[in-house]
Structure formats: C-alpha cells, structure tokens
N, C-alpha and C positions, 0 to 999 in steps of 0.2 A: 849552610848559609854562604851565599856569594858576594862579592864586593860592592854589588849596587845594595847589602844591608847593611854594610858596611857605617860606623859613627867616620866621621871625618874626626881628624887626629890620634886615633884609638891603634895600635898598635895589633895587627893579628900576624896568627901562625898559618901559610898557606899549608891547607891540607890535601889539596890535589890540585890537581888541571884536567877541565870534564871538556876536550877538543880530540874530535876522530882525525882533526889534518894536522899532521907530521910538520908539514913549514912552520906550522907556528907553535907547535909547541917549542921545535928547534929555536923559534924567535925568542920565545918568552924566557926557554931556558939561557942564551947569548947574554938577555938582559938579568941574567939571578933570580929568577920568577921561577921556582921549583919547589916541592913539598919540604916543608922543614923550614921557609926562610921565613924574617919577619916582612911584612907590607903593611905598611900606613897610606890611607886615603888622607891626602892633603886637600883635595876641596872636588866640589863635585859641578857640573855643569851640566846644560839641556841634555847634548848629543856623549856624555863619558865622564870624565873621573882623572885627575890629576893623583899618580900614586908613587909614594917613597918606597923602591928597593934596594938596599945595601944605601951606595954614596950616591943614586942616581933620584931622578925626578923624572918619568914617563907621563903622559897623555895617552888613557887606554879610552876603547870606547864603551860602550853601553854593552854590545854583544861580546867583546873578552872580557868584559866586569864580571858577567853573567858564567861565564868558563872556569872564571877562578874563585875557589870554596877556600873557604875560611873555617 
C-alpha cells in the first residue's frame, strides 16, 4: 500500500521507497522519509498530500505518494 491509501491522521511505518532516481531518494532521506520511520497523512489535496515526518510538515505530491509504501 502507498500513501495516496493512506487514512488521513492514521499513523504508518514506511516500508520502503519504490524510486530508480538517486536525487530523490537522497531528498526524501534529508527529510527522515526512510524505511523504519513513522508517516502521518495530515490532509490530502487535488494535485498531493500534506505529510508529518519526525518534527516536520512536507507537501509531497501525487507521484512521490505513490513511491512511498506503507
């Protein structure tokens, strides 16, 4: 399952990151977006998904929702 089936305020365990480019995985991990951490969907929008990692609050979009399994 990836974050667009994600409940909005439900708490999951990122189970991987499904991305062949290197930058962004580098990006995701910068921001604590790595297997093993907890992610919460804080509210969802047309074009992504408002998402709590550790102390942060990111705007991801629709295609890195879809990258990151839960």
């Amino acid at each position: 399952m990836n974050l667009l089936s994600a409940e909005e305020g439900k708490e999951y365990i990122i189970k991987q990151i499904e991305t062949e480019d290197e930058e962004l995985n580098s990006f995701l991990f910068s921001l604590g977006c790595y297997s093993g951490e907890p992610i919460t969907v804080i509210s969802r929008r047309k074009g992504g998904c408002t998402v709590s990692i550790k102390d942060g609050r990111y705007n991801i979009d629709n295609q890195l929702a879809e990258a990151i399994l839960i």
